[in-house]
RODO-265984 format. One record per residue (C-alpha): residue in one letter; z, x, y. Coordinates in steps of 0.05 Angstrom, whole numbers, plus 32768, in hexadecimal, padded with zeros to 4 digits. Layout:
RODO-265984
aZXY
...
This chain:
RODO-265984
x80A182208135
x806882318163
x802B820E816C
x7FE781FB819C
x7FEC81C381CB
x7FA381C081C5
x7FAD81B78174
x7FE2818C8181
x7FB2815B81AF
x7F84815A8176
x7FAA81268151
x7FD281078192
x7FBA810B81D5
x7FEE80E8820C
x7FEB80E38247
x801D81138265
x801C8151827C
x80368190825C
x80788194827A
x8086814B826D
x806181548229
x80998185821C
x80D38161823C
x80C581268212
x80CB815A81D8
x810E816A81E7
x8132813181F8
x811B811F81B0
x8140814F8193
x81068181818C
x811881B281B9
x80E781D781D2
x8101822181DB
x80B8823F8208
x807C8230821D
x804882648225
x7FFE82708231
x7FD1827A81EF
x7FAC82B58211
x7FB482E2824D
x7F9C82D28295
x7F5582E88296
x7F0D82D382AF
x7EBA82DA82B4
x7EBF82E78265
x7E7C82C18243
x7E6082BB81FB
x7E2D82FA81FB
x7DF9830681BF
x7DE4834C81B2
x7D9A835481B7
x7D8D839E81AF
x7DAC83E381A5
x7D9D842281B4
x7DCB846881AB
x7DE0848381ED
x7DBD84BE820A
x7DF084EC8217
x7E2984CF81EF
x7E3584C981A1
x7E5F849481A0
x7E41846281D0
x7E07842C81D1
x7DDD841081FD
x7DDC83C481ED
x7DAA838F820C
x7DDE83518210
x7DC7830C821C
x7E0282E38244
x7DD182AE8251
x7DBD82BF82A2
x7D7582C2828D
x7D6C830E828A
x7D9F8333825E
x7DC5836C8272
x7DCD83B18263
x7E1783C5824B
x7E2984018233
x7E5D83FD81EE
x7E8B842C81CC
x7E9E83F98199
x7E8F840C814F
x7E7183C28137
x7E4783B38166
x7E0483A78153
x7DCD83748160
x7DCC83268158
x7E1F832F8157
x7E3882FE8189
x7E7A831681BA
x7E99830881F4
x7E7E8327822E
x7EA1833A826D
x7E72833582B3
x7E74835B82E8
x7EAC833F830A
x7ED4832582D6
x7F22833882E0
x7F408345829D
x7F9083448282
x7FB7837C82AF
x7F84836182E8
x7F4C839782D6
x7F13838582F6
x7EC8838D82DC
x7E9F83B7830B
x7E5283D38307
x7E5A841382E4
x7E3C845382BF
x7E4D84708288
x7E2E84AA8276
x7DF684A682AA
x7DE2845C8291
x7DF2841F82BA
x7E1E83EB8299
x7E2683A382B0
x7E5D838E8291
x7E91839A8257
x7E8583868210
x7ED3836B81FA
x7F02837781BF
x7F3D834381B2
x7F74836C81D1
x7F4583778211
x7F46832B8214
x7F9C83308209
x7F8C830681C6
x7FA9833D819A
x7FD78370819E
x7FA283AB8173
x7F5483A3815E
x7F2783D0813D
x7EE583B88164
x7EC683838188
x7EDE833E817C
x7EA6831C814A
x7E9382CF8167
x7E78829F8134
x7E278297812F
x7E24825F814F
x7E4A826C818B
x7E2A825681C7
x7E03829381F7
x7E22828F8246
x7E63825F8236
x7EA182738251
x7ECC82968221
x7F0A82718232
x7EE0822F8224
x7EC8824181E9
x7F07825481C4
x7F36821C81E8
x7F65825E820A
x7F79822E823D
x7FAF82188210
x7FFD821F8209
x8028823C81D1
x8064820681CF
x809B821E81A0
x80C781F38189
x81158200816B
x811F81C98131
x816181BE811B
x816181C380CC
x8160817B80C6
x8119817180E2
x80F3819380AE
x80BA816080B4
x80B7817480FF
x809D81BF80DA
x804A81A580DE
x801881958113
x8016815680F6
x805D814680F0
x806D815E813E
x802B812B814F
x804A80EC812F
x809880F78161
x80688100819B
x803A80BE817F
x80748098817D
x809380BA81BD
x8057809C81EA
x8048806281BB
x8006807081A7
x7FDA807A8165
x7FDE80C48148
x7F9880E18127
x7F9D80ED80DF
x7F8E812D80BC
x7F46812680AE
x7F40812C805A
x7F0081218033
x7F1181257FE1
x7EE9816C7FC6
x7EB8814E7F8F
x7ECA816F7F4C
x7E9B819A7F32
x7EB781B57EF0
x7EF281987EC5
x7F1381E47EB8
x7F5581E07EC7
x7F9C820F7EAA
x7FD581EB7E84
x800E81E07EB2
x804B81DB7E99
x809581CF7EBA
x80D281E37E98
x810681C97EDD
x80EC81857EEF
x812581817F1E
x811581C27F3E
x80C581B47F43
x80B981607F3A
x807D816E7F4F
x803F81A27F40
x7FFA819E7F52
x7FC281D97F41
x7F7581E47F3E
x7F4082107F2D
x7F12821D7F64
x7EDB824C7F46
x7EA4826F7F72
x7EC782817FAA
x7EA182AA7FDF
x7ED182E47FE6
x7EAE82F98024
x7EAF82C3804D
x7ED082C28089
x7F06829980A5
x7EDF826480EB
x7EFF827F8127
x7F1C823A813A
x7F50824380F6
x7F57828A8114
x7F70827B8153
x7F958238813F
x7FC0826D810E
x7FC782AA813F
x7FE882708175
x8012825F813D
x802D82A2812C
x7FFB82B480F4
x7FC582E380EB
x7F7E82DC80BC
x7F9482FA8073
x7F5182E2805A
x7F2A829E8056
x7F578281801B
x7F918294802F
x7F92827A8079
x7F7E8232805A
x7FBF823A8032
x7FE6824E807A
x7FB8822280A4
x7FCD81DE8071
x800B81F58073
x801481FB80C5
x7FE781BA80CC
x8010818E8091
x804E81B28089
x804581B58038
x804682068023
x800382177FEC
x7FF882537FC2
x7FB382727FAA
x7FB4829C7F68
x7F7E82C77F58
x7F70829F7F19
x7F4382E47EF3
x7F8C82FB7EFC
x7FB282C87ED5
x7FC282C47E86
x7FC6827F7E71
x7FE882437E8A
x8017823A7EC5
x805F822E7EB7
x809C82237EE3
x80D5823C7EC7
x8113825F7ED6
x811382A97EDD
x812A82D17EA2
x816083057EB4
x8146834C7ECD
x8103832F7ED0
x80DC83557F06
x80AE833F7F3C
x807E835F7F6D
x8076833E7FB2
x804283367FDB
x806C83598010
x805E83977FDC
x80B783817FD0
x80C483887F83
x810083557F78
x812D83577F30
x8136830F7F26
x816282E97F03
x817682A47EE3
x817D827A7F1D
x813882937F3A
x810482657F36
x80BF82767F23
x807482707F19
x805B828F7EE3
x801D829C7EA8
x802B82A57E5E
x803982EB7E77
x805F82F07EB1
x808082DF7EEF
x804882D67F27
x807482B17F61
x80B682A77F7D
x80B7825A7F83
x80B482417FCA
x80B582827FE0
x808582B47FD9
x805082C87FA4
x8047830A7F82
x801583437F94
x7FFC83417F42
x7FD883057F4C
x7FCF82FE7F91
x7F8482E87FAB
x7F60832D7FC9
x7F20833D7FE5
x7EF8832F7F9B
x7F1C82F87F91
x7EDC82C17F78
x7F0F82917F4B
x7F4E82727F6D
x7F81824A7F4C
x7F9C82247F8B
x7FE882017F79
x801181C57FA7
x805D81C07F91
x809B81967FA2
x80D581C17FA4
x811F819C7FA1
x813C81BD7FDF
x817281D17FB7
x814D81FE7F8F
x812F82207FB9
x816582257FFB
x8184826B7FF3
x815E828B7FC7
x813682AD7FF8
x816D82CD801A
x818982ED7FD7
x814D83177FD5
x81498325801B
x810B82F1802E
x810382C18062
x80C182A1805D
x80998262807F
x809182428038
x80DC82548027
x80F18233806F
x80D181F18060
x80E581E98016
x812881F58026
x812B81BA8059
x8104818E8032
x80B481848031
x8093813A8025
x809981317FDA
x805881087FE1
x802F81358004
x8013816A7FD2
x7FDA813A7FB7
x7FC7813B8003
x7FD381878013
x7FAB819E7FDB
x7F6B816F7FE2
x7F6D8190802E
x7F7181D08018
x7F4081CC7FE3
x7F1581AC8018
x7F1581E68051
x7F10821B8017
x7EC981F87FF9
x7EBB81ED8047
x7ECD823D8052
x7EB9825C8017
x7E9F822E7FE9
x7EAC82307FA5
x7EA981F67F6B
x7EE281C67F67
x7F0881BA7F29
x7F39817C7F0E
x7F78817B7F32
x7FAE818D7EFD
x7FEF816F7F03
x803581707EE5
x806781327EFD
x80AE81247EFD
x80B780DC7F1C
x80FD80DF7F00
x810F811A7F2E
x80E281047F6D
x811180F27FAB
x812080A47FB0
x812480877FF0
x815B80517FF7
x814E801A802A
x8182801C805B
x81A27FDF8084
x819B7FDF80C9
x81C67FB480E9
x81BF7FA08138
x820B7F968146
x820B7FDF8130
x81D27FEE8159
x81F37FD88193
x823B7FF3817F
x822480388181
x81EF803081B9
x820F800B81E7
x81D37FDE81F0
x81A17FBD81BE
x81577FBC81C5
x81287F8081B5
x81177F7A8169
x80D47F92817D
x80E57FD38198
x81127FE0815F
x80E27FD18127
x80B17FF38149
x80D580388152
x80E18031810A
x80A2801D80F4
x8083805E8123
x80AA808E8102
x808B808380BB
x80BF805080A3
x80B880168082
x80D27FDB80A5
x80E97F998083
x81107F6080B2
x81507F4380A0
x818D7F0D80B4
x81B07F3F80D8
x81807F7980E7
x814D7FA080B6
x81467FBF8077
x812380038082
x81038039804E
x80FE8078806A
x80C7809F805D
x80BD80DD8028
x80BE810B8068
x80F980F88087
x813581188059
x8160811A809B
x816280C68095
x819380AD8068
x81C6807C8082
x81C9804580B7
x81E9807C80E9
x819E80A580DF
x817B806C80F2
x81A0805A8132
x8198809F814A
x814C809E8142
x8150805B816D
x81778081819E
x814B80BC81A0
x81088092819F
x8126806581DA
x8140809A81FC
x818680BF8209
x817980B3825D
x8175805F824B
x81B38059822B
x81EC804A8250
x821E806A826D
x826A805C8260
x82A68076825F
x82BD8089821C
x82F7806581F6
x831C808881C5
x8352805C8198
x838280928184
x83B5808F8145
x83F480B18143
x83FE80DD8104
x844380E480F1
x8461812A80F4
x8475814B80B7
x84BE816880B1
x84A681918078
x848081C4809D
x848281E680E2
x844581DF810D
x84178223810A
x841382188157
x845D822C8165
x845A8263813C
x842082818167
x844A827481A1
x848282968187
x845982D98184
x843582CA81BE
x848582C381DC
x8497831381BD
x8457833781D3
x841B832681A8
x83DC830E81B0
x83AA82E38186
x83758309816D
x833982DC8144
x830A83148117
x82DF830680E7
x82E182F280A6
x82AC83218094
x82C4836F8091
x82AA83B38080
x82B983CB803C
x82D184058049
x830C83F1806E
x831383B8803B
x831683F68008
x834B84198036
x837B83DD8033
x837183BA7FF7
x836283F67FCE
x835583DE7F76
x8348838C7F8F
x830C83717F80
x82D883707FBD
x82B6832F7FCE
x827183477FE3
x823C8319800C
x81F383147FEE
x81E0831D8032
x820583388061
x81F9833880AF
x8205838380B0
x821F83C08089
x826383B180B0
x826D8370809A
x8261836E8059
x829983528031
x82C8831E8033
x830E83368050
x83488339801A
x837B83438059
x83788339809F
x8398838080AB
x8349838E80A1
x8335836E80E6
x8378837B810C
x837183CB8105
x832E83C98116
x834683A4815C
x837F83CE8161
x834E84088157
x831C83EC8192
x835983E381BE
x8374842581B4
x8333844C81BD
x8336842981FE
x837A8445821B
x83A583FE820B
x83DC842B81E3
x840C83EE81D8
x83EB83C081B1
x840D837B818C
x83CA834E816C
x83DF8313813F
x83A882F18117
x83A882B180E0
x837082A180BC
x835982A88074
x835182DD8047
x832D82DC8009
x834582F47FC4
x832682F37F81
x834D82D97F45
x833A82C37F00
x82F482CB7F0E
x82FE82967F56
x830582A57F94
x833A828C7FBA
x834582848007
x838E828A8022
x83B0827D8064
x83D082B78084
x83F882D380C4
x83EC831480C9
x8407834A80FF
x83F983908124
x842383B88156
x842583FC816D
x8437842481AB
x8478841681D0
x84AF83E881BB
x84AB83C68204
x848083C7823C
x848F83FD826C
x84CD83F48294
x84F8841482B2
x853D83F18293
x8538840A824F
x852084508237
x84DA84588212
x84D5845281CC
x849E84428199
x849B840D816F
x84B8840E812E
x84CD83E380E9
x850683B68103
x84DD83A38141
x84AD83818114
x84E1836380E2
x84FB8340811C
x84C483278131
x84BC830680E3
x84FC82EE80E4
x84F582CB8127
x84BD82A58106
x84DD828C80CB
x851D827C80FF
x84F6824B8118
x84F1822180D8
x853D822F80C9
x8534825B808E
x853882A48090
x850982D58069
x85258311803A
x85088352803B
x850C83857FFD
x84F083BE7FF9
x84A183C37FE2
x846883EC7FD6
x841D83E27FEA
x83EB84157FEC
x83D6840C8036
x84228418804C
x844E84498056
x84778457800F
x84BF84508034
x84B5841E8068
x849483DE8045
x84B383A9803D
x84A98365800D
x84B783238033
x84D182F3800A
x84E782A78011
x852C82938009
x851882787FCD
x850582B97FB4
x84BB82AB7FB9
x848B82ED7FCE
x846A82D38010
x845283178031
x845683628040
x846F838D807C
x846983D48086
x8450840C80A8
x8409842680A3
x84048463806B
x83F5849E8091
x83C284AF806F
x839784738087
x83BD848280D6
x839284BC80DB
x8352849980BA
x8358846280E9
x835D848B8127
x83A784708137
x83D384AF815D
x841484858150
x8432845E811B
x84148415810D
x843C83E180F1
x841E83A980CA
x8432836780B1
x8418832B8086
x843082E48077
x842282AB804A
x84168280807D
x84238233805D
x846B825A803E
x8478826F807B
x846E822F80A1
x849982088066
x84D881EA807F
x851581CB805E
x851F818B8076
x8550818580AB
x859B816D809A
x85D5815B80C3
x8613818880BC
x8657816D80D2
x867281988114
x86B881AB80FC
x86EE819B8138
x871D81DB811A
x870A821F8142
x86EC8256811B
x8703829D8108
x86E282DD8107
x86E8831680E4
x86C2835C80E0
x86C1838980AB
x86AE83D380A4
x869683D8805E
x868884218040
x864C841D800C
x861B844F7FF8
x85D384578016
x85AB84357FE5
x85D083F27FF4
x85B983C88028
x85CF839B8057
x85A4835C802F
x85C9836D7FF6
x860E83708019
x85FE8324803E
x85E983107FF4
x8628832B7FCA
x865383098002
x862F82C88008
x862682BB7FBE
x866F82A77FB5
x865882667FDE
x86A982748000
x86A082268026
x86C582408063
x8699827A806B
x866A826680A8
x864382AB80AC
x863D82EB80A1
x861B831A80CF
x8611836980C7
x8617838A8111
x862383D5810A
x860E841180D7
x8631845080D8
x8623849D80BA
x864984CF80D1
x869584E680D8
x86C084C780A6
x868B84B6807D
x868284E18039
x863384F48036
x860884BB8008
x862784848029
x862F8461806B
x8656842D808D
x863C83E78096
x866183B180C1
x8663836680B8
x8672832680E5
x869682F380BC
x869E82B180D9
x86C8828580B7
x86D4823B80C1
x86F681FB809F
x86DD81B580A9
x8726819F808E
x875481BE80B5
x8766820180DB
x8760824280B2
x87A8826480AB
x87A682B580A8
x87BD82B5805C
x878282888051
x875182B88076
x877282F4805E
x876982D7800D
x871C82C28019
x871383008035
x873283217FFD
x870382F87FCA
x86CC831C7FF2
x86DD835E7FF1
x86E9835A7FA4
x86A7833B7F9B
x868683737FC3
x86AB83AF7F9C
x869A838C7F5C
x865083827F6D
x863B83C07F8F
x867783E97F97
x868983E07FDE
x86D183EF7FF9
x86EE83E78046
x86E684218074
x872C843C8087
């Protein structure tokens, strides 16, 4: 928010400086993000009053003016400007006066005719960035006063960052009471004198969502001078605020609303057709802006509206159809309590961001619209004049904000302070800040005011002491920190380990955002449901990722383009899936690598990486939690049809996906080399079986290896399976070492060998006994999937 100093000192005037006037700003919390002059660095500009005019001799467009800058005898200046004329007052630059960009005013001709000065526009005087002509002075302005004078320039534009908490920090008069009660001094009121009521005309007003709207105020206000100009003092109190003159009604609405911090809306009321009503929006319902936007609305839009139509998006912006113009005579001026909830996000669905929508959204003073619209209807009679009608009204106490009283304990005080000021100091902080104050046995009982929706429990309070007082009082000390010891769960393996694990074979953490573009969503997740954002930060960012292959490739991608060829980028994080109409956020590990197997070296001969690499990699993780993963073969439509892979639990469970990109989406992403992805459930793969002793057996153990002849659509899993399902006790483990196609094997098949390790807990194995469990196994493995010992 950006405001005047000088308008500031209107209603509190302290003693400080501007730097410390700013400084005691943000150590409050208000922090102050510039300060910066109201109006360029210029000088010798006066109040001039045009006498006479007379056309140029030799020159169509320019006019010899007789200018009275109040040095007895006026001067001759020569002016191009298309509205000047006589009795209009402007400033005048002498000869001598130095301008913005340091141009100095010299004795000149133009044309053959002397000129002794320089008759000014606003952006000559670095006021405004275009004008169309001179800049116009009030009648009354004073002849021969200083420019700067006259219009207050020598003032500063602070602009201060609120956190969305201090919405009642989002007025003149709001940021006057913290720096009242900063120095400890009175704060000026906003001056308000009640408009007499001159006719009792008045629309029905009606209000469908008392909980939306608990409160709405409106009035006719017939009569108003359309043509009447806006004083230069609003002027320039709104352009040092950010605003520019729209129009005498309309700057009340934006000057009440920068001066109080409660947003108002004019209607042309020749335009209206009926009553008012708030109401919900009916679906499709259309609605011109005054931004010249046409928004399609729908059921959770809130509204102002006629018997005919929709005229205003509540707490946002009103509509172009009824919107007070240049013959606007009759005004229907509303006031309105929003519930912040209503209103906060509805802006944003439709693409808006306004100064009303900002402050409804953080909560405005549900007692200040009586107050806001008697102002208002005050500077517009002042203005513009007009005849005053009854104020119409339409309350919900039901649905107004109650403000609790809240115990304030000292012993909490000084808990959290570290010190604890007198009772006076406390209840006067308090009682500054708006509060009510009421004195108990072991502290006070405090109401806070409508204003302050940030203060709702003891803790608010004791910060506002804090802040008030002053962070640089309280003491120092050295923090203490009582610290519990959680006990470690034996269930579940600690996501840091497995991080280090990858970390340990070659990857790195990558951390991308949850936010992706839909395209490559498409690409990988090609028939799922898209989670699209309302309002997205950019075209790339768009939807909510359904896998984190979506951010890995794009950092693989970025690496790549930049010459790193071996890449290995783990991520975990959620992803976001639709189901059953919800959508649900999982935990996943997910995987990248391409390029080279192994750094270069010169031990081992090149190779790229391929499918096994990453399997063991997946099984190392689920090593760690004693368990070990099974992998069958699977099908996604972002990997290649004969090398993806399901991973499954040992209890069967589907926890992920490995594979190699489809090389169709290789050459879409860029990639020159194949790119092997992988994906894990992360809370299945963290599970772990709770740890059990086993007996160590004091007999040695035997091993056997066999060379087993199957064909090729049998694999190893199945082979470990067939052989461990006979749950043989002395059978230890079984580990396949060697594969085999070639020479003395018939075409279709292929030779796989297996470790058997075999064990008693009893007593030492004999060679009949090894040679008959043996036996068992091989019988099992013919039976089951046709497998017979290689000669």
């Amino acid at each position: 928010m950006q405001i005047s100093e000088a308008w500031l000192r209107t209603y509190v005037n302290p003693a400080v400086s501007t730097e410390e006037l700013v400084a005691q700003l943000t150590m409050a919390g208000l922090e102050v993000d510039s300060v910066t002059p109201a109006a360029a660095v210029f000088s010798g500009v006066v109040i001039g009053e045009v006498l006479a005019m007379e056309q140029h001799p030799d020159a169509d467009r320019l006019r010899v003016c007789k200018v009275e800058v109040g040095q007895g005898e006026p001067l001759q200046i020569v002016c191009g400007a298309s509205n000047v004329r006589p009795g209009l007052k402007i400033p005048a630059a002498l000869i001598g006066a130095v301008l913005p960009g340091d141009f100095k005013i010299k004795k000149s001709k133009l044309r053959g005719v002397e000129s002794y000065g320089m008759l000014c526009s606003e952006k000559e005087l670095g006021l405004a960035e275009e004008s169309n002509g001179l800049m116009e002075l009030a009648e009354d302005a004073p002849v021969g006063v200083d420019i700067r004078d006259y219009l207050a320039l020598n003032d500063n534009l602070i602009e201060v960052d609120l956190t969305p908490n201090r919405a009642d920090c989002l007025s003149v008069e709001g940021l006057a009471r913290e720096v009242a009660v900063l120095n400890q001094i009175d704060c000026q009121a906003t001056p308000l004198k009640k408009a007499e009521v001159a006719h009792r005309d008045t629309l029905d007003i009606r209000v469908d969502v008392a909980s939306a709207c608990p409160r709405y105020l409106g009035r006719l206000i017939k009569g108003v001078n359309p043509q009447a100009e806006t004083p230069l003092w609003m002027q320039e109190r709104l352009r040092r605020s950010g605003l520019r003159s729209l129009g005498a009604v309309v700057d009340v609405t934006n000057y009440v609303l920068l001066e109080l911090g409660q947003p108002l809306h004019a209607f042309d009321a020749d335009k209206l057709s009926g009553g008012i009503q708030v109401r919900w929006a009916e679906d499709g319902e259309e609605l011109a802006l005054l931004n010249g936007q046409t928004i399609k609305l729908d059921a959770e839009a809130l509204v102002i509206a006629d018997n005919a139509r929709a005229l205003a998006l509540a707490g946002v912006m009103g509509g172009s159809e009824s919107a007070v113009g240049e013959g606007t005579q009759n005004i229907f001026l509303e006031c309105a309590f929003f519930a912040p909830q209503s209103i906060a996000g509805k802006a944003r669905r439709f693409g808006l961001h306004t100064d009303s929508s900002h402050r409804f959204e953080r909560g405005v003073d549900p007692f200040l619209q009586e107050r806001a619209i008697e102002r208002a209807t005050q500077l517009i009679t002042e203005i513009a004049g007009g005849s005053v009608g009854l104020l119409g009204a339409a309350v919900s106490e039901a649905h107004l904000p109650k403000r609790a009283p809240i115990a304030l304990r000292r012993q909490r005080i000084e808990r959290l302070l570290g010190l604890l000021p007198s009772d006076e100091q406390i209840a006067g902080i308090i009682s500054r800040l708006g509060m009510g104050v009421e004195a108990t046995a072991d502290g006070w009982r405090v109401t806070p005011p409508g204003f302050r929706f940030d203060v709702a429990i003891e803790a608010d309070l004791i910060e506002e002491i804090a802040r008030i007082y002053g962070y640089n009082n309280l003491p120092s000390n050295r923090l203490l920190v009582r610290t519990e010891l959680h006990k470690a769960t034996e269930s579940a393996l600690e996501l840091d380990r497995a991080r280090d694990l990858l970390v340990d074979r070659g990857y790195q953490e990558a951390i991308t955002f949850s936010f992706v573009d839909a395209e490559t969503q498409q690409a990988l997740t090609p028939g799922a449901e898209m989670i699209s954002l309302q309002n997205p930060i950019s075209s790339e960012l768009s939807v909510m990722r359904g896998t984190l292959w979506c951010g890995l490739i794009k950092a693989a991608e970025h690496n790549v383009n930049r010459q790193q060829n071996r890449v290995r980028f783990f991520e975990t994080g959620l992803r976001f899936i639709r189901s059953e109409g919800k959508v649900l956020q999982e935990k996943m590990l997910a995987g990248i690598a391409l390029g080279s197997a192994h750094p270069e070296q010169w031990g081992e001969a090149a190779r790229a990486v391929d499918f096994f690499d990453i399997k063991a990699d997946i099984e190392a993780l689920f090593a760690l939690t004693g368990s070990a993963a099974r992998f069958v073969p699977g099908e996604h439509p972002a990997l290649h049809p004969g090398q993806t892979a399901e991973i499954l639990a040992p209890n069967g469970q589907r926890i992920g996906l490995i594979g190699m990109l489809h090389p169709n989406l290789e050459k879409q992403f860029g990639f020159e080399c194949r790119v092997f992805l992988f994906e894990l459930d992360q809370d299945a793969l963290l599970a772990k079986p709770k740890a059990r002793f086993k007996p160590l057996s004091k007999y040695p153990s035997v091993r056997r290896d066999l060379a087993l002849i199957v064909t090729e659509e049998v694999t190893a899993e199945q082979i470990t399976a067939c052989v461990s399902e006979l749950q043989e006790p002395a059978l230890q483990t079984v580990v396949p070492f060697d594969v085999y196609r070639g020479k003395g094997v018939e075409a279709g098949h292929k030779s796989i060998a297996l470790s058997l390790t075999l064990q008693d807990y009893a007593q030492t194995l004999t060679d009949s006994e090894i040679d008959a469990i043996v036996s068992k196994l091989l019988e099992n493995l013919k039976n089951k999937i046709g497998a017979k010992l290689r000669d």
